[in-house]
SEFITOR-64480 format. One record per atom (N, C-alpha, C): residue number from 0; residue in three letters; chain; atom name; x, y, z. Coordinates in nm, 2 decimals. Layout:
# SEFITOR-64480
[NUM "ALA" "A" "CA" [X Y Z]]
...
# end
This chain:
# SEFITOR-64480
[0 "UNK" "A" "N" [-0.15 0.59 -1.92]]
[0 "UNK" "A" "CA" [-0.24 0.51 -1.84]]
[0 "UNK" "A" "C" [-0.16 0.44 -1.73]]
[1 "UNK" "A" "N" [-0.22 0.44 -1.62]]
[1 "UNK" "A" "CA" [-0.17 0.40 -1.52]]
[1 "UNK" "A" "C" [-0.14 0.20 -1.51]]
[2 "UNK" "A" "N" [-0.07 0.17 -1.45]]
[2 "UNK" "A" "CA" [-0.02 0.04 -1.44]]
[2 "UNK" "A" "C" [-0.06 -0.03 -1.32]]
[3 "UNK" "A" "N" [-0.15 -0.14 -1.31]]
[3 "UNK" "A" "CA" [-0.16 -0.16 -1.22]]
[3 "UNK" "A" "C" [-0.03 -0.27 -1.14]]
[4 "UNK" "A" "N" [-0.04 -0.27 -1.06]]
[4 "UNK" "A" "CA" [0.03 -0.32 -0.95]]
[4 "UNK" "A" "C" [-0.02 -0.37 -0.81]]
[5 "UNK" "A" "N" [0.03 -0.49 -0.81]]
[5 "UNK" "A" "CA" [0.00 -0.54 -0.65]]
[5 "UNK" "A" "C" [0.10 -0.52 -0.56]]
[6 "UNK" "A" "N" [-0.01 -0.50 -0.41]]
[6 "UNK" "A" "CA" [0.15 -0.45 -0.32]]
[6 "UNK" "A" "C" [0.06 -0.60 -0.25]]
[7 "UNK" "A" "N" [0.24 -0.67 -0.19]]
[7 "UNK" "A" "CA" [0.21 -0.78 -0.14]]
[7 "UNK" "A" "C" [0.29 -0.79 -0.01]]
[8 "UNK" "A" "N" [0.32 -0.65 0.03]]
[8 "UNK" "A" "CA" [0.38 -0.65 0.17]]
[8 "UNK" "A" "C" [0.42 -0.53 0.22]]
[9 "UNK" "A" "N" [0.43 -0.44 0.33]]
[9 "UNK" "A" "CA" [0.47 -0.35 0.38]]
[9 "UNK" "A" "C" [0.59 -0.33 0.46]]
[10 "UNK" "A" "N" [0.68 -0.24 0.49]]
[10 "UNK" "A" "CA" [0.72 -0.16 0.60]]
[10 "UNK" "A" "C" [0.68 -0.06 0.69]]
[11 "UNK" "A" "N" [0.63 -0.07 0.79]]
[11 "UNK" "A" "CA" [0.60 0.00 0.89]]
[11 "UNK" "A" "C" [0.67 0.06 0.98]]
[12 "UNK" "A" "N" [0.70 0.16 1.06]]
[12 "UNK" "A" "CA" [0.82 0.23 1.14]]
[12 "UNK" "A" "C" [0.83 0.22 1.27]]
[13 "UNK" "A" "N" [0.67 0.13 1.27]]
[13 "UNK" "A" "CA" [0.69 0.05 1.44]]
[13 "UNK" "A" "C" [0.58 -0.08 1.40]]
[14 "UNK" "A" "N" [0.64 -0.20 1.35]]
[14 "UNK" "A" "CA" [0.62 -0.35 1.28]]
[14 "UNK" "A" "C" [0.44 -0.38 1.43]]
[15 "UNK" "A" "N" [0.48 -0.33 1.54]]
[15 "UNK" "A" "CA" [0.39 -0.45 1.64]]
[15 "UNK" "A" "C" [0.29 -0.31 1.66]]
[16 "UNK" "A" "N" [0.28 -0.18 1.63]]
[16 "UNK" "A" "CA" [0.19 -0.10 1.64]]
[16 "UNK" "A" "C" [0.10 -0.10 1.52]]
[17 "UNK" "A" "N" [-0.07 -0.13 1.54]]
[17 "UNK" "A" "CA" [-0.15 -0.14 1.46]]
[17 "UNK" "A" "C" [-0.18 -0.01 1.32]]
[18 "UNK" "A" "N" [-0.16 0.14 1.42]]
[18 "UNK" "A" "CA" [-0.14 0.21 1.36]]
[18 "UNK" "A" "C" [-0.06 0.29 1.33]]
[19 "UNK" "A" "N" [0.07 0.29 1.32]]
[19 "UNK" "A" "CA" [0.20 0.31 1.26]]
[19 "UNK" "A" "C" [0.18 0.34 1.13]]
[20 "UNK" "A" "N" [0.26 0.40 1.08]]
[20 "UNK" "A" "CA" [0.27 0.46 0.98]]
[20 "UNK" "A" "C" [0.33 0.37 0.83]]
[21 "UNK" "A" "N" [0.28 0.35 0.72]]
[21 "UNK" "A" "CA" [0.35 0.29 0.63]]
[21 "UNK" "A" "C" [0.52 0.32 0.59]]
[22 "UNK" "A" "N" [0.59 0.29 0.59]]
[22 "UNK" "A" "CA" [0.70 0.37 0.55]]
[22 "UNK" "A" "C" [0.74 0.33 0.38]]
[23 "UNK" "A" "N" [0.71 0.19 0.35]]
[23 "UNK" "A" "CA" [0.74 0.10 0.21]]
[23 "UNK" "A" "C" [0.61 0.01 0.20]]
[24 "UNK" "A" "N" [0.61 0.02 0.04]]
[24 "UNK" "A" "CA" [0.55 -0.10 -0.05]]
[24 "UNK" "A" "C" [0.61 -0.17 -0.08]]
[25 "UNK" "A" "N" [0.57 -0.32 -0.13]]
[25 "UNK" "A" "CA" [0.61 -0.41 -0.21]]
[25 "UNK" "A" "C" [0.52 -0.51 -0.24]]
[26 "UNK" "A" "N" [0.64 -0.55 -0.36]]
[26 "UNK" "A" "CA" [0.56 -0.67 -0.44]]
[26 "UNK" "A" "C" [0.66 -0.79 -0.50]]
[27 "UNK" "A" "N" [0.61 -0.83 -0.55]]
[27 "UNK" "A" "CA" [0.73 -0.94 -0.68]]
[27 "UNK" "A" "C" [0.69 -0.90 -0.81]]
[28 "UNK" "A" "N" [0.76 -0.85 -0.88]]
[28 "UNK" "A" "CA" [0.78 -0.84 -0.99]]
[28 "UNK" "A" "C" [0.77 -0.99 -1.08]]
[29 "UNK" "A" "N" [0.67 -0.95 -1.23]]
[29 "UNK" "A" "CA" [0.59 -1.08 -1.30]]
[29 "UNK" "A" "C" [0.73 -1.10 -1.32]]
[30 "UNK" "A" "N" [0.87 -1.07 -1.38]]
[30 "UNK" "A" "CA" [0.98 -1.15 -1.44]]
[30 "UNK" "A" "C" [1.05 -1.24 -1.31]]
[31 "UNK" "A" "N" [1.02 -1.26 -1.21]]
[31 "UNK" "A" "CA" [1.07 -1.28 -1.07]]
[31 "UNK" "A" "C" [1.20 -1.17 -1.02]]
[32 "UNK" "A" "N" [1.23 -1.18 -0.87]]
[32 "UNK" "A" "CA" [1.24 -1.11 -0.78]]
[32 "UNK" "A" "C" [1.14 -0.98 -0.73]]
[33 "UNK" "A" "N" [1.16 -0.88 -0.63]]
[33 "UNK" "A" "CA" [1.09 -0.80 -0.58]]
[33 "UNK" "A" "C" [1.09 -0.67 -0.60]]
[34 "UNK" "A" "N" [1.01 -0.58 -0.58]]
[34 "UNK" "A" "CA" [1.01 -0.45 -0.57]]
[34 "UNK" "A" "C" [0.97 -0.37 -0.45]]
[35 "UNK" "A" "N" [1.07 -0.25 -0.42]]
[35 "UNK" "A" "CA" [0.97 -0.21 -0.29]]
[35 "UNK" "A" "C" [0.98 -0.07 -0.32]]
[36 "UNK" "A" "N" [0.91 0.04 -0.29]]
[36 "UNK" "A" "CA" [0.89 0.15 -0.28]]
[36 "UNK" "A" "C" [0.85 0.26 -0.19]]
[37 "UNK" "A" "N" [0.92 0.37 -0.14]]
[37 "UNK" "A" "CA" [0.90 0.45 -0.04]]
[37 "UNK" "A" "C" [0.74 0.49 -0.05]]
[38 "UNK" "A" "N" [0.70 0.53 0.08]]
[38 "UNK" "A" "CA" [0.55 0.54 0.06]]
[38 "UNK" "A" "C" [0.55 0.73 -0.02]]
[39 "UNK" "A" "N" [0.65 0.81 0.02]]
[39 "UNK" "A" "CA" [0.64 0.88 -0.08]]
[39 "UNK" "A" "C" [0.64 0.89 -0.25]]
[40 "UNK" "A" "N" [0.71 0.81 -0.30]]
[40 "UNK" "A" "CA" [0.78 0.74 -0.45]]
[40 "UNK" "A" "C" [0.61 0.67 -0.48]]
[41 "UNK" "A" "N" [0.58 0.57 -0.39]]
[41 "UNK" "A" "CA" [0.39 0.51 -0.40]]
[41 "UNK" "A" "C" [0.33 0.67 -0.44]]
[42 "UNK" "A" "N" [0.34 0.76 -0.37]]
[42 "UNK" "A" "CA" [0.25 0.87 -0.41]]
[42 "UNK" "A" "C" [0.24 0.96 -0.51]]
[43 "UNK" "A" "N" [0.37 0.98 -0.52]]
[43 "UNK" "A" "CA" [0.39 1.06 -0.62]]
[43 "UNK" "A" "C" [0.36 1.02 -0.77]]
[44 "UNK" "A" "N" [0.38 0.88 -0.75]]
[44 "UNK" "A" "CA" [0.36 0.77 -0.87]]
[44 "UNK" "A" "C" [0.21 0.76 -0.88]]
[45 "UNK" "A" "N" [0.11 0.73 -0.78]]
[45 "UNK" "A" "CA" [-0.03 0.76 -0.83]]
[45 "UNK" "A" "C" [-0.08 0.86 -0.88]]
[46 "UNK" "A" "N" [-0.03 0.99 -0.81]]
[46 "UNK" "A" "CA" [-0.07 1.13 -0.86]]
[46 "UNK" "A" "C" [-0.03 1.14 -1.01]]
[47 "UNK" "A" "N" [0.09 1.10 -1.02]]
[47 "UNK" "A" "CA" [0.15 1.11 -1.18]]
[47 "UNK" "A" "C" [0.07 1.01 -1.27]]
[48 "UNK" "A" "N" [-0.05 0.93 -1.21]]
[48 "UNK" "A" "CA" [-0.08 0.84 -1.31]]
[48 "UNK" "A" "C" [0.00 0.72 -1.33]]
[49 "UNK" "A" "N" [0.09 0.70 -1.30]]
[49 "UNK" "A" "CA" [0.20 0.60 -1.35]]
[49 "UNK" "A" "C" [0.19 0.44 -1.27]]
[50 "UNK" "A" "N" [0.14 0.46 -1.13]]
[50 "UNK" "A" "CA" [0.09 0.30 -1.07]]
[50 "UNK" "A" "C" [-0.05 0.33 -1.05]]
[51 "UNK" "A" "N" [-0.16 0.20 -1.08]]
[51 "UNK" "A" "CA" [-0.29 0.22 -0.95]]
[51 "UNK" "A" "C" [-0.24 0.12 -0.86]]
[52 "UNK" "A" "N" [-0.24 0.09 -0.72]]
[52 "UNK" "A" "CA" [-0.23 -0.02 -0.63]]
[52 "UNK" "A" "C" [-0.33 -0.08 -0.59]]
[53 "UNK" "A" "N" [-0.32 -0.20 -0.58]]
[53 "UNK" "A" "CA" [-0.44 -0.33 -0.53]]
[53 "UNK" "A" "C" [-0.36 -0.42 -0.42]]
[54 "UNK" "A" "N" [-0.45 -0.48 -0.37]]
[54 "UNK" "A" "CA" [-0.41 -0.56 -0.32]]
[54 "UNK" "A" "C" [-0.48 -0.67 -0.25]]
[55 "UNK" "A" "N" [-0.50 -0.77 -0.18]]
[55 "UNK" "A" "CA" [-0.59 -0.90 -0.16]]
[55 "UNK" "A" "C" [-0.56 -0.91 -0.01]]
[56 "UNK" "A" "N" [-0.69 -0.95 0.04]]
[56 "UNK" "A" "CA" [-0.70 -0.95 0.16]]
[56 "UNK" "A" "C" [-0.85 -0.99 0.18]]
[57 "UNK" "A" "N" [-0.83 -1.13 0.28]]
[57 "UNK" "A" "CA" [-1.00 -1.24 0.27]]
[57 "UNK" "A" "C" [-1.01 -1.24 0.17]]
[58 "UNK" "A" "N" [-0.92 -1.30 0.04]]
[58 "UNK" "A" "CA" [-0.99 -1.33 -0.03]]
[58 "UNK" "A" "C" [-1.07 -1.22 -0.14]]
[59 "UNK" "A" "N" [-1.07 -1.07 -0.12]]
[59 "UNK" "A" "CA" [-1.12 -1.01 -0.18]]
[59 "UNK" "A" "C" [-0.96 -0.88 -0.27]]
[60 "UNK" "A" "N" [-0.99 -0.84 -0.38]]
[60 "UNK" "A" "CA" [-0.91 -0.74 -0.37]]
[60 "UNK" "A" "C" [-0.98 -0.60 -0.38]]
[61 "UNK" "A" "N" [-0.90 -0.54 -0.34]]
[61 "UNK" "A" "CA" [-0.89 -0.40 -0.33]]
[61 "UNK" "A" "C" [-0.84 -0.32 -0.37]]
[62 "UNK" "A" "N" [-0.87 -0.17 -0.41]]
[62 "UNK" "A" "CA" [-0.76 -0.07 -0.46]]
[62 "UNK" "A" "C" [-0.69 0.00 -0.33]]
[63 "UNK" "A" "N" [-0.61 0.07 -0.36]]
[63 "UNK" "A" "CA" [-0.54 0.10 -0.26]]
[63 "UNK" "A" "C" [-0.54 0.27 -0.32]]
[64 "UNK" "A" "N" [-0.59 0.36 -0.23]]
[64 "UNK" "A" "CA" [-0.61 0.52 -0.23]]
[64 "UNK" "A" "C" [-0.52 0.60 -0.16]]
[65 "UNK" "A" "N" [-0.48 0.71 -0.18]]
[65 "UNK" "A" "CA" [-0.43 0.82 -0.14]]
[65 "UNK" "A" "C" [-0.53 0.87 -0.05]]
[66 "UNK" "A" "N" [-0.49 0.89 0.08]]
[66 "UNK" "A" "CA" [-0.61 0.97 0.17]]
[66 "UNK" "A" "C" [-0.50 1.07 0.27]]
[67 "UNK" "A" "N" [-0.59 1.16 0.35]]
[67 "UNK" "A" "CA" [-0.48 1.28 0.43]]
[67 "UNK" "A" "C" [-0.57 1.30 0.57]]
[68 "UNK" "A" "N" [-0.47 1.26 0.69]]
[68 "UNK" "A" "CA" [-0.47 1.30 0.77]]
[68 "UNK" "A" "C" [-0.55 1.40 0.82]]
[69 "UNK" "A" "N" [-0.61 1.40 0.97]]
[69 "UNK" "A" "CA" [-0.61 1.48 1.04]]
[69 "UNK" "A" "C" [-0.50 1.63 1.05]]
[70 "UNK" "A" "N" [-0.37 1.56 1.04]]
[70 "UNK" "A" "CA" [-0.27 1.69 1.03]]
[70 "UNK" "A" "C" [-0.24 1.75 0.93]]
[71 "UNK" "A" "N" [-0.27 1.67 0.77]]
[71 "UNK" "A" "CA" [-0.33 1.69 0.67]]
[71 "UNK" "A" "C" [-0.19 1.61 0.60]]
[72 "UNK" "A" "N" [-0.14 1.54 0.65]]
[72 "UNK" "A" "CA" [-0.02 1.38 0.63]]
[72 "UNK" "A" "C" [-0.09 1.31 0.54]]
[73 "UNK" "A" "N" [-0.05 1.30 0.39]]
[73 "UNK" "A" "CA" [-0.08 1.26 0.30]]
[73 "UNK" "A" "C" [-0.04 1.08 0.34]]
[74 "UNK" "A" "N" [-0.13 0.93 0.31]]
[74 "UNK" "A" "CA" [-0.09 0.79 0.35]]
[74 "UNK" "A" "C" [-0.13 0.72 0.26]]
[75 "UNK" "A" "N" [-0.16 0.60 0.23]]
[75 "UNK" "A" "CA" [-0.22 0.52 0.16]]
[75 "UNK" "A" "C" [-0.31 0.42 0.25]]
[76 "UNK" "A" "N" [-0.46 0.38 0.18]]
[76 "UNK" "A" "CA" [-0.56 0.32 0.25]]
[76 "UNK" "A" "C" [-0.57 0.24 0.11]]
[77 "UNK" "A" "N" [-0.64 0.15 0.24]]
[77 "UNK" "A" "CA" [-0.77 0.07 0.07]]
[77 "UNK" "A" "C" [-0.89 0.14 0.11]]
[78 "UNK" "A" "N" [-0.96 0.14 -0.05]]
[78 "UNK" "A" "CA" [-1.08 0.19 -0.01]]
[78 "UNK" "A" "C" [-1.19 0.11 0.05]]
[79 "UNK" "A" "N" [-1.25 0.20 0.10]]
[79 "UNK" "A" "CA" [-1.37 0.12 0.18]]
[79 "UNK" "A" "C" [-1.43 0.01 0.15]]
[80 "UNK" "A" "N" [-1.40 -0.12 0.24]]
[80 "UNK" "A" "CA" [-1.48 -0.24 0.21]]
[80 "UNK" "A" "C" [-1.57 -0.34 0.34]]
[81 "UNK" "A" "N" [-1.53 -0.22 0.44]]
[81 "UNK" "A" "CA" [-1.61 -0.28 0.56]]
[81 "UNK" "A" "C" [-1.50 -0.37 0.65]]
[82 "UNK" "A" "N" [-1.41 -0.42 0.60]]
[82 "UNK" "A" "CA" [-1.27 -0.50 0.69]]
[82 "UNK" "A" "C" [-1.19 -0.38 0.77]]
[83 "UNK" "A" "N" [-1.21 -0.42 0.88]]
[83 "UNK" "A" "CA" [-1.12 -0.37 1.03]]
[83 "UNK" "A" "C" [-1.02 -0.45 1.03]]
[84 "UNK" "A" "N" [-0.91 -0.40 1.06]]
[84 "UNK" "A" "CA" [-0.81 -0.30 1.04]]
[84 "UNK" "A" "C" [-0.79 -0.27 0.89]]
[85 "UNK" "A" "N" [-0.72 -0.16 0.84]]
[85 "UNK" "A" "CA" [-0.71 -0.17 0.68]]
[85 "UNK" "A" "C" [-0.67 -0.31 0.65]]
[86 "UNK" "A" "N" [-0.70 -0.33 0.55]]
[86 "UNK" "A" "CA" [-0.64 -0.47 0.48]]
[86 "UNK" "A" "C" [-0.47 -0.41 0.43]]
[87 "UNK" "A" "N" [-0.40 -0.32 0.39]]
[87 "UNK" "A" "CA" [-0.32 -0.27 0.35]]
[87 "UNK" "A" "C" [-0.17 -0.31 0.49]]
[88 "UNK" "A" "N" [-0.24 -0.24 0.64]]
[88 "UNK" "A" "CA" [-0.18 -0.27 0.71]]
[88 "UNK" "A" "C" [-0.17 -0.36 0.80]]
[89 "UNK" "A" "N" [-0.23 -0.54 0.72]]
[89 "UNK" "A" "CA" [-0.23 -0.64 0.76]]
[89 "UNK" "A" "C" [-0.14 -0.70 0.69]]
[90 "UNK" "A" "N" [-0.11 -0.66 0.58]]
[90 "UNK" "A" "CA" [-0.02 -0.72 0.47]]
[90 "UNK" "A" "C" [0.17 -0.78 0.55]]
[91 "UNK" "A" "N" [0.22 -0.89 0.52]]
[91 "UNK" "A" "CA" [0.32 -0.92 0.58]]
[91 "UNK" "A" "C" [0.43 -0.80 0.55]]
[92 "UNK" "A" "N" [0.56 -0.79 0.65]]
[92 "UNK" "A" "CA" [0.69 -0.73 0.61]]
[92 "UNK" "A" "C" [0.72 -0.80 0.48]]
[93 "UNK" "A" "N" [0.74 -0.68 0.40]]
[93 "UNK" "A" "CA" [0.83 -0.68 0.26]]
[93 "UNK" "A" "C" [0.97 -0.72 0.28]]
[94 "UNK" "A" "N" [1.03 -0.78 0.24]]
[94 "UNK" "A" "CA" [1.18 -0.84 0.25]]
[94 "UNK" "A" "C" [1.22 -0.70 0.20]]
# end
């Protein structure tokens, strides 16, 4: 059974472009300090079952989904909740 997990910050591979590409997850870990994860390692880890990801934004949370490209570039979204821009790629830089 999958584990859930909150991502509570990103890496992006151009920080001031809206739609750039994720490159890392992260979060804090419940024992304290952080976690972060390549967005491939994120993937593979949902497919395998082993994380679901959520995350909070306005106040609401969200799951966080596997979706593919136009080029057929596998990414991570939240699912649909009506908030422009993803809520995923509003999230602060991950230390």
């Amino acid at each position: 059974m999958a584990q859930n997990v909150q991502i509570q910050g990103i890496n992006k591979t151009d920080r001031m472009n809206p739609h750039e590409r994720i490159k890392n997850i992260g979060g804090a870990n419940s024992g304290g300090g952080n976690w972060k994860l390549t967005l491939e390692k994120a993937i593979a880890g949902i497919k395998a079952d082993k994380w679901k990801f959520w995350t909070v934004a306005n106040g609401k949370s969200v799951w966080v989904v596997i979706a593919k490209s136009a080029q057929g570039n596998e990414y991570l979204k939240t699912e649909a909740d009506g908030d422009q821009p993803n809520n995923l790629l509003s999230l602060p830089e991950c230390p």
